[in-house]
VEXSEFI-113243 format. One line per 5 residues: their letters; for each residue x, y, z of N, C-alpha, C. Coordinates in steps of 0.02 Angstrom, whole numbers, padded with zeros to 5 digits, always signed. Layout:
BEGIN
a> X Y Z X Y Z X Y Z | ...;
***
This chain:
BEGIN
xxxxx> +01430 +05854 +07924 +01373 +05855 +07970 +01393 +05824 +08036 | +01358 +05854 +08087 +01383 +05821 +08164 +01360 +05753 +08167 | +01426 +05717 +08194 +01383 +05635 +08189 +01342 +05616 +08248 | +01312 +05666 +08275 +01267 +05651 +08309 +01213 +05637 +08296 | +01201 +05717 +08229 +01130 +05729 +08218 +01130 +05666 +08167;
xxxxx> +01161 +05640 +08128 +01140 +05570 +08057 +01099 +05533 +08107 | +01120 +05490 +08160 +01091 +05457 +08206 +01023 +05464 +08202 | +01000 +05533 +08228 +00937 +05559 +08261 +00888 +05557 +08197 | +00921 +05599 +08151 +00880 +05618 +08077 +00879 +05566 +08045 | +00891 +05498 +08069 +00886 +05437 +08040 +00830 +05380 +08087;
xxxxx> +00839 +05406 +08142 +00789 +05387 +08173 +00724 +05430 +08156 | +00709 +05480 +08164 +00649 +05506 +08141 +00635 +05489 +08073 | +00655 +05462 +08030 +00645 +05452 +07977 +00620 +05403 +07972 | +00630 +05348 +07995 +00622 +05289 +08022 +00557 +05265 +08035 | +00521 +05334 +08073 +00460 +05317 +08110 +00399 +05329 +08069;
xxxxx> +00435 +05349 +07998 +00368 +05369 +07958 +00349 +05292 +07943 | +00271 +05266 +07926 +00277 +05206 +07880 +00324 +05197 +07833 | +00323 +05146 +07810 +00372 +05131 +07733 +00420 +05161 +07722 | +00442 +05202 +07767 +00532 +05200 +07743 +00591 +05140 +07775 | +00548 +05131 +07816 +00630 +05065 +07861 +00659 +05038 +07799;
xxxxx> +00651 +04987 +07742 +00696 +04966 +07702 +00714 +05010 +07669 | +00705 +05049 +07631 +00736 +05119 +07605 +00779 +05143 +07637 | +00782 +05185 +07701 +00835 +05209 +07738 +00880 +05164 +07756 | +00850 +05086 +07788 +00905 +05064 +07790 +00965 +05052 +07735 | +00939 +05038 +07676 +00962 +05010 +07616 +01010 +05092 +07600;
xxxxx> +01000 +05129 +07610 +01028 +05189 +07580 +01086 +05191 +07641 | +01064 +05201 +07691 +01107 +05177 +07780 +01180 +05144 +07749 | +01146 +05081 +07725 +01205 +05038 +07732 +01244 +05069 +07681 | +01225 +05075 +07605 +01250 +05100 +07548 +01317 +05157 +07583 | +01302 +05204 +07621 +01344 +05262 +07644 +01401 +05222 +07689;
xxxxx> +01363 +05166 +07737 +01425 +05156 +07766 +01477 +05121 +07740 | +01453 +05074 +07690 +01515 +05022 +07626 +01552 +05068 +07607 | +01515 +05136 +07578 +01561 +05197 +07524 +01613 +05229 +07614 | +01572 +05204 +07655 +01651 +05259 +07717 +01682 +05199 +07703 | +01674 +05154 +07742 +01732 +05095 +07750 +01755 +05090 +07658;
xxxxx> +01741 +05101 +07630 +01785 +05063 +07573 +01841 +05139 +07570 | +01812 +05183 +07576 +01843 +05256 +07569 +01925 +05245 +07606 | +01892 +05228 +07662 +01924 +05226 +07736 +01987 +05181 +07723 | +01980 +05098 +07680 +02013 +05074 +07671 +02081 +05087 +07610 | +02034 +05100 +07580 +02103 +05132 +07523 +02112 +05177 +07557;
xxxxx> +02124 +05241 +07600 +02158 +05278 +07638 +02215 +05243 +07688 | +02210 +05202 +07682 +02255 +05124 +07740 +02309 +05117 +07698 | +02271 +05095 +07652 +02298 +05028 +07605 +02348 +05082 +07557 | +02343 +05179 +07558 +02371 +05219 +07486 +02437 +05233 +07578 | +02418 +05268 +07635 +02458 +05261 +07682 +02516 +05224 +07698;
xxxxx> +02483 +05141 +07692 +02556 +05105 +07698 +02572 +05082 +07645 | +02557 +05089 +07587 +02609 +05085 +07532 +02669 +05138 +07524 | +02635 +05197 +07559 +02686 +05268 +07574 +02741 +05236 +07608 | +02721 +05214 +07678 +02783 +05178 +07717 +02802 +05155 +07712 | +02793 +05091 +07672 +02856 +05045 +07617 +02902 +05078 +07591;
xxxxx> +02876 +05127 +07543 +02915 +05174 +07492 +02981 +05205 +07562 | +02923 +05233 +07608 +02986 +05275 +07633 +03041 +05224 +07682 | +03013 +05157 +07685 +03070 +05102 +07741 +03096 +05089 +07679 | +03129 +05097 +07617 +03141 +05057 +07575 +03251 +05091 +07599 | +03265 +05017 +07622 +03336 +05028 +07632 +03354 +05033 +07684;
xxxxx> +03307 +05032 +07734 +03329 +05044 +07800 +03357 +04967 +07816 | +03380 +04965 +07883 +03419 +04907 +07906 +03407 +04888 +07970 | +03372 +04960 +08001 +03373 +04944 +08084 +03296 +04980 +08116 | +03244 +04929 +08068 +03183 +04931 +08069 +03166 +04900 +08137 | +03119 +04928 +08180 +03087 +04860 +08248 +03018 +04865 +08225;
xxxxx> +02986 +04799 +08210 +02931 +04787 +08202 +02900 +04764 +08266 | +02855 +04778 +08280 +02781 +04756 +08325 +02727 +04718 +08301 | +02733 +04662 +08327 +02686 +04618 +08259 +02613 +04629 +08301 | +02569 +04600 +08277 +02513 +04587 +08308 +02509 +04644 +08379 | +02513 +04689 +08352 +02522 +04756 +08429 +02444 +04780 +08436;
xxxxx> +02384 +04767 +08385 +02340 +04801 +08434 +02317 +04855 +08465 | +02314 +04876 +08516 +02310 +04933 +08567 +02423 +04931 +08578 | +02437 +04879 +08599 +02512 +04895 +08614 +02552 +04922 +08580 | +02570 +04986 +08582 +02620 +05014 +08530 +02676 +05038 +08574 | +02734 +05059 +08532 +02797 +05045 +08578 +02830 +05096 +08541;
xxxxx> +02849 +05168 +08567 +02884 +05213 +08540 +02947 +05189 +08497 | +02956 +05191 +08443 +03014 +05193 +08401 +02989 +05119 +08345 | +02947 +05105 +08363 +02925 +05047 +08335 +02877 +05035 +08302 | +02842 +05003 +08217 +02800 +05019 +08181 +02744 +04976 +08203 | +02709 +04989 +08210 +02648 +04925 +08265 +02623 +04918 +08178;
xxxxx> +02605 +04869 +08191 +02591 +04807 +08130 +02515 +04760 +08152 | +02463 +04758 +08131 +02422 +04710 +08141 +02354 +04690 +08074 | +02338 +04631 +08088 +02275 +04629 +08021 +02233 +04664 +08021 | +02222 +04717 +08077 +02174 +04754 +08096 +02189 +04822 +08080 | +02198 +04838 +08040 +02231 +04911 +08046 +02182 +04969 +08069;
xxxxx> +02207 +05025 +08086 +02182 +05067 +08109 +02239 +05148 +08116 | +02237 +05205 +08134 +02257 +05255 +08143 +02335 +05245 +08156 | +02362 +05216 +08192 +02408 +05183 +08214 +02457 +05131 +08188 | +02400 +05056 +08166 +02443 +04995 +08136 +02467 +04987 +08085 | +02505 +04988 +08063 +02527 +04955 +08001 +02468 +04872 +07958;
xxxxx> +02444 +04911 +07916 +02405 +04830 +07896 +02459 +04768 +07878 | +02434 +04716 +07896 +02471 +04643 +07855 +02456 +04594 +07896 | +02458 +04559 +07860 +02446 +04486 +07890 +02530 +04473 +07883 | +02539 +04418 +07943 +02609 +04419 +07967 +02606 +04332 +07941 | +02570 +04303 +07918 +02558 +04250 +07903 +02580 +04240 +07832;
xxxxx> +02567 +04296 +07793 +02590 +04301 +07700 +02652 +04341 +07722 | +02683 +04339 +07646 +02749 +04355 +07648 +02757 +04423 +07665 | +02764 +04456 +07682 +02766 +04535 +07698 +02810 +04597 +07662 | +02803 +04639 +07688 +02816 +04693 +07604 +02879 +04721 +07626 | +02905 +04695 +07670 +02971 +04741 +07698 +03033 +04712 +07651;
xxxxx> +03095 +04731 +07657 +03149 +04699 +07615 +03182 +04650 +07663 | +03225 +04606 +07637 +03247 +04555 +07661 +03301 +04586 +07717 | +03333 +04558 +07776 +03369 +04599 +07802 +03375 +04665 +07836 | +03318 +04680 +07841 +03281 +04779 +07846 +03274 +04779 +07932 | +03260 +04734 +07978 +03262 +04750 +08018 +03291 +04728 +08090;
xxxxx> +03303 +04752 +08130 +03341 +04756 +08187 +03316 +04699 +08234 | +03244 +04728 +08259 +03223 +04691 +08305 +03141 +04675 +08274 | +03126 +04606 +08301 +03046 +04595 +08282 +03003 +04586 +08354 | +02970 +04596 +08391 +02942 +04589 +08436 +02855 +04547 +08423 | +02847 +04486 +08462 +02756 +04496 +08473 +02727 +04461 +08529;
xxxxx> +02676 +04529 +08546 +02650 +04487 +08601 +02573 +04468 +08591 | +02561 +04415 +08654 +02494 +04370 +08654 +02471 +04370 +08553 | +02492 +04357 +08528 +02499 +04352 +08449 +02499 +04297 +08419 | +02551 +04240 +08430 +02583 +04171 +08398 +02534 +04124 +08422 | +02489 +04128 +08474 +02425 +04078 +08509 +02362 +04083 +08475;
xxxxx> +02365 +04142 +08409 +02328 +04145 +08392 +02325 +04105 +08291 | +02383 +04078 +08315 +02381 +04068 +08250 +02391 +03971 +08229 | +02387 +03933 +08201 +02408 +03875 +08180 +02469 +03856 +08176 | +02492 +03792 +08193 +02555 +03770 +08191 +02598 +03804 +08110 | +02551 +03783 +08053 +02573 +03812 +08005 +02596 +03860 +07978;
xxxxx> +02538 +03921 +08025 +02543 +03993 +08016 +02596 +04021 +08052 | +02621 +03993 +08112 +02663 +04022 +08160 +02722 +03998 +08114 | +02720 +03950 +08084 +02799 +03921 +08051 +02804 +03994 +07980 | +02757 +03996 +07961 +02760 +04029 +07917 +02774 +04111 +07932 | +02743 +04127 +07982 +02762 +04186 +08009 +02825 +04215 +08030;
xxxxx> +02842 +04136 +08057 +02948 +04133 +08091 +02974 +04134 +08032 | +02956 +04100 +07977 +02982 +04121 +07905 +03001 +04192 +07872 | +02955 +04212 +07875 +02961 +04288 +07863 +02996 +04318 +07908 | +02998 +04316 +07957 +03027 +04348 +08020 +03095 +04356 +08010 | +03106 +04272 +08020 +03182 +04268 +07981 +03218 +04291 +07933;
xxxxx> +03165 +04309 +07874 +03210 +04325 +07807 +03202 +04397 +07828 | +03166 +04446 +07873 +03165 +04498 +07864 +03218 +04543 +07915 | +03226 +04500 +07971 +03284 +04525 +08029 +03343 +04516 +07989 | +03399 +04581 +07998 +03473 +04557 +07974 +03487 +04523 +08018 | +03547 +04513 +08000 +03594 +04446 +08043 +03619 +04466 +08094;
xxxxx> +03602 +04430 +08138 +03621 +04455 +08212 +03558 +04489 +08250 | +03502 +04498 +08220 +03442 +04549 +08234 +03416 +04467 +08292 | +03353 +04507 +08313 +03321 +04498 +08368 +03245 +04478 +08372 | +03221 +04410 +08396 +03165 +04413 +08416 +03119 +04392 +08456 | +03098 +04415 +08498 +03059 +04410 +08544 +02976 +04384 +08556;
xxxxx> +02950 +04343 +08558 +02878 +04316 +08568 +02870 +04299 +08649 | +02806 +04339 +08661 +02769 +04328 +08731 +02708 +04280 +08700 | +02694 +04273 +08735 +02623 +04205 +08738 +02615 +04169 +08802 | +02528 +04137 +08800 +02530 +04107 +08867 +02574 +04053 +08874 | +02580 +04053 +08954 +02634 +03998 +08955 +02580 +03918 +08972;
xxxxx> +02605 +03879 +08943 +02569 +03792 +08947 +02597 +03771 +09016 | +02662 +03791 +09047 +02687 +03779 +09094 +02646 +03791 +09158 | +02640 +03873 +09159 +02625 +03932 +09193 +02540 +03919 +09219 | +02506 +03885 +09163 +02424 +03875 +09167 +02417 +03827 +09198 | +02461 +03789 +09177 +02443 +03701 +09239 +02471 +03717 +09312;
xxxxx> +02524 +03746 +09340 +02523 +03757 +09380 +02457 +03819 +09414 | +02440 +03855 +09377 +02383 +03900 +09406 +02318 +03860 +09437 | +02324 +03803 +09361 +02262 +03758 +09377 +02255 +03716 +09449 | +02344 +03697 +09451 +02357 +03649 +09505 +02327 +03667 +09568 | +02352 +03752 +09585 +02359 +03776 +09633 +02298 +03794 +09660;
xxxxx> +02252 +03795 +09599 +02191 +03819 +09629 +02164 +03874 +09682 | +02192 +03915 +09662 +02215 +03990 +09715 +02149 +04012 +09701 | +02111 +04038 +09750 +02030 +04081 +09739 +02041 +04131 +09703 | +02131 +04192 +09728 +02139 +04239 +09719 +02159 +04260 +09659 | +02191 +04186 +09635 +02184 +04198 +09542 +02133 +04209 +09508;
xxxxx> +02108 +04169 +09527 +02028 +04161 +09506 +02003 +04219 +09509 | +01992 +04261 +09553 +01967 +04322 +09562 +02004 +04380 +09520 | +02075 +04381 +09505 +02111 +04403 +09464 +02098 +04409 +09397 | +02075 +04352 +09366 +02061 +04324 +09292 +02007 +04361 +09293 | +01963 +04358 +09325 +01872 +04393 +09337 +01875 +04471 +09317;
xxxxx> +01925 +04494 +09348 +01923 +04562 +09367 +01972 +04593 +09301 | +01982 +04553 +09266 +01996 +04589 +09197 +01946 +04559 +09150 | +01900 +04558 +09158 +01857 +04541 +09120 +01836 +04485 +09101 | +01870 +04436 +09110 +01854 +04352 +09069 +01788 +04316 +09136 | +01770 +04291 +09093 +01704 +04263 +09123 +01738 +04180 +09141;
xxxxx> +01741 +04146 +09205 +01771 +04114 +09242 +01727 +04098 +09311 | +01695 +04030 +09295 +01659 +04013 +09359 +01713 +03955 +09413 | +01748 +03932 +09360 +01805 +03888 +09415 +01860 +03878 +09392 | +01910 +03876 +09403 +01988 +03870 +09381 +01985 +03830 +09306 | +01940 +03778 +09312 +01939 +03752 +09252 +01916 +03800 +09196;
xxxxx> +01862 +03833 +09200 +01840 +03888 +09165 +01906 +03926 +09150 | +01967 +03933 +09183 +02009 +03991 +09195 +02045 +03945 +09108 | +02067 +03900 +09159 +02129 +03831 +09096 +02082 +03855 +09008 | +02006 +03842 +09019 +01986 +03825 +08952 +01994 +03917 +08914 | +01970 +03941 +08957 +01991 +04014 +08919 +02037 +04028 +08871;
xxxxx> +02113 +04023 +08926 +02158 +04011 +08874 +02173 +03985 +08819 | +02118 +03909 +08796 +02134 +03881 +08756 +02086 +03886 +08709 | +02040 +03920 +08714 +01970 +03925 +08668 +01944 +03995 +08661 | +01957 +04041 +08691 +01932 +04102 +08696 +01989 +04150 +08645 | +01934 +04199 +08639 +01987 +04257 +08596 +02048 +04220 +08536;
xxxxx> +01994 +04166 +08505 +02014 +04132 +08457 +02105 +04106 +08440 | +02115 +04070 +08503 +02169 +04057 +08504 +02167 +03975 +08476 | +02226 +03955 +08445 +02240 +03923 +08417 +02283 +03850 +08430 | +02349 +03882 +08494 +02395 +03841 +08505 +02435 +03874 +08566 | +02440 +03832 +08625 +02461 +03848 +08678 +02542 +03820 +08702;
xxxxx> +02589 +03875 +08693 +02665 +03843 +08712 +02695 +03829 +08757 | +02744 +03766 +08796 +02778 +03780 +08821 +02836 +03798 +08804 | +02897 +03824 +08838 +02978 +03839 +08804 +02986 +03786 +08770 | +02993 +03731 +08790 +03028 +03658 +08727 +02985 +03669 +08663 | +02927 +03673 +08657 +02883 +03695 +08591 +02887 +03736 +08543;
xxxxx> +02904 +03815 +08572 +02907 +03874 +08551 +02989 +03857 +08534 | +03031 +03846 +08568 +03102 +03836 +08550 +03107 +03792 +08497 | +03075 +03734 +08481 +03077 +03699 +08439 +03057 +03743 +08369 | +02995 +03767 +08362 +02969 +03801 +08325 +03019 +03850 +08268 | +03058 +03893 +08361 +03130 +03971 +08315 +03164 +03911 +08307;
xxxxx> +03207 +03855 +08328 +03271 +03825 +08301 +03237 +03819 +08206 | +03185 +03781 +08209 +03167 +03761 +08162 +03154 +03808 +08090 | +03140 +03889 +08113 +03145 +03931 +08057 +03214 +03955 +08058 | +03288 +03962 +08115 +03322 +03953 +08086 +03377 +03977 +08134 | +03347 +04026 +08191 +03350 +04052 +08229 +03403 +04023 +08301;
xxxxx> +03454 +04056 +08321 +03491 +04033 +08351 +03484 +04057 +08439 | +03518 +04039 +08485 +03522 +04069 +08551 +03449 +04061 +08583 | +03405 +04029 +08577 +03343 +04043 +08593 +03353 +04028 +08673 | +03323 +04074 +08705 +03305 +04087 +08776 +03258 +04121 +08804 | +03234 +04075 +08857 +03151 +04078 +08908 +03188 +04148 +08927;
xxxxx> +03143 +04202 +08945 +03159 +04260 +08988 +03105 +04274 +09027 | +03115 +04303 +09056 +03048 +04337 +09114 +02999 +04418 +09091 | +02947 +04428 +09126 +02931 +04485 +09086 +02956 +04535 +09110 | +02961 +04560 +09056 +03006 +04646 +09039 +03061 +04636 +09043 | +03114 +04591 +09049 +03185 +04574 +09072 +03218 +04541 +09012;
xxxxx> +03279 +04528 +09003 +03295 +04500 +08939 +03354 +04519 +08955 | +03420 +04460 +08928 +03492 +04461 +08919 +03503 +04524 +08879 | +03452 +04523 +08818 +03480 +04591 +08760 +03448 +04641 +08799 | +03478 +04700 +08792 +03461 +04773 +08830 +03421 +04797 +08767 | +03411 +04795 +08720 +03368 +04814 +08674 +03289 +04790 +08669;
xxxxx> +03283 +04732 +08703 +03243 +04667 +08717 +03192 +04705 +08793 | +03231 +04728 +08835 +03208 +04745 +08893 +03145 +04802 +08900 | +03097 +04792 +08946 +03049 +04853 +08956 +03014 +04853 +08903 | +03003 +04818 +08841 +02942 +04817 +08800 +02885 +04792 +08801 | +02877 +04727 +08842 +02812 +04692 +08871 +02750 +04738 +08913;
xxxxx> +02703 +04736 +08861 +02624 +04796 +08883 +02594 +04739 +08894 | +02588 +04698 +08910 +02507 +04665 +08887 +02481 +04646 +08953 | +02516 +04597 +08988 +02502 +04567 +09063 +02506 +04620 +09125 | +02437 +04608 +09161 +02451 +04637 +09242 +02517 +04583 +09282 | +02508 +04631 +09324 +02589 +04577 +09364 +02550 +04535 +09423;
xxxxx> +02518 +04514 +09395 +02478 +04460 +09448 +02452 +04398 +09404 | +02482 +04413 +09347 +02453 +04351 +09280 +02511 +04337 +09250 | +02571 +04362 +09274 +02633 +04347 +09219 +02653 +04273 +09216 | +02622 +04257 +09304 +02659 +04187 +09303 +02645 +04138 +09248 | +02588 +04154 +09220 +02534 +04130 +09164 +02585 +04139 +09080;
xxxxx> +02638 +04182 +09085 +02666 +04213 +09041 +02727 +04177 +09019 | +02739 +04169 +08944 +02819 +04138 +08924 +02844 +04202 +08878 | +02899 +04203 +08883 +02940 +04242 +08860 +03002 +04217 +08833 | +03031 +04203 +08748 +03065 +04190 +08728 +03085 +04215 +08672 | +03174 +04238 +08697 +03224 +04287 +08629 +03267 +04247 +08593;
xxxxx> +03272 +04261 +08550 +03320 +04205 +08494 +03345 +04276 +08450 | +03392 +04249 +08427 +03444 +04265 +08380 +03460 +04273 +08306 | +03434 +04302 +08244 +03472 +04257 +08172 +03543 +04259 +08168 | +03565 +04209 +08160 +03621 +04198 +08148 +03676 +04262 +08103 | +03717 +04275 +08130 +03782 +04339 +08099 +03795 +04298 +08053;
***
């Protein structure tokens, strides 16, 4: 049926006396049976793609990708949809040890707990072969105090105009740290501490879209180029 007309023929229905709890109750009943439908269609999908990554070696994952997806690369998020790969990047994950090349994530790791991010670099680790690659964007702690310092109108107006609601620079600082359920805000000494600590070697600040590794380069979607300064960027290594 056109999903236009359910809408309409649900509203007229509506308007008789004594049906509102009825229709609704039947309403909801249909939409649990889509979404549950919907979900085992996810959940029978990427068990397929396990089966078929099983052995590979030079996998690039996209963690927490969202809307950002990146040709050649399996976008991965808790959110799944048409596109993502489901998982929480926080539990152990279903890939094989060693399976992949490169791991990428952006605006992702701020969203999570000191614990969860350790736990996440965990997995990360056991799942990149040796010598593989990984990359985390996030806001920069650096990047925000100077924004704050500077107190520029034209940032300010910047932040506005993508949407975030911002009456004064301070408004701008607390965003970052409270909004869109973020968790934990890095600078490089932090985040570096963090990869040495799951196990991770070579770690280095880079700039956006730029990177020593040529494999590393041109993958950053997320930031306009008038907010990067706001931006950290750091690649590390697993050890050969």
């Amino acid at each position: 049926m056109d999903s236009g007309v359910v809408p309409a023929l649900k509203q007229r229905v509506l308007e008789v006396p004594g049906t509102r709890r009825v229709v609704e109750g039947v309403y909801g009943q249909l939409h649990r049976r889509r979404q549950r439908r919907w979900t085992r269609e996810i959940e029978e999908r990427d068990r397929r793609t396990v089966q078929a990554l099983a052995g590979r070696r030079d996998l690039r994952l996209n963690v927490g990708s969202s809307g950002n997806h990146l040709d050649g690369w399996l976008s991965i998020d808790i959110r799944p949809d048409e596109q993502c790969f489901g998982m929480d990047a926080t539990q152990p994950w279903p890939f094989e040890s060693a399976s992949a090349e490169l791991i990428n994530s952006e605006h992702f790791i701020e969203h999570l707990t000191l614990d969860e991010a350790r736990r996440y670099l965990a997995e990360a680790h056991r799942v990149l072969r040796p010598g593989g690659l990984i990359r985390t964007t996030t806001p920069n702690l650096g990047g925000l105090i100077e924004l704050f310092t500077a107190a520029d109108p034209h940032m300010l107006e910047v932040h506005r105009s993508h949407g975030y609601e911002a009456a004064t620079h301070g408004d701008m600082f607390n965003n970052y740290f409270y909004s869109w359920e973020h968790r934990h805000i890095y600078d490089y000494e932090s985040l570096a501490v963090l990869l040495r600590a799951a196990g991770f070697v070579d770690v280095r600040e880079a700039t956006f879209g730029e990177s020593t590794h040529e494999l590393l380069r041109g993958i950053d979607r997320h930031d306009p180029e008038e907010l990067r300064r706001s931006v950290l960027c750091v690649d590390a290594v697993k050890p050969a």
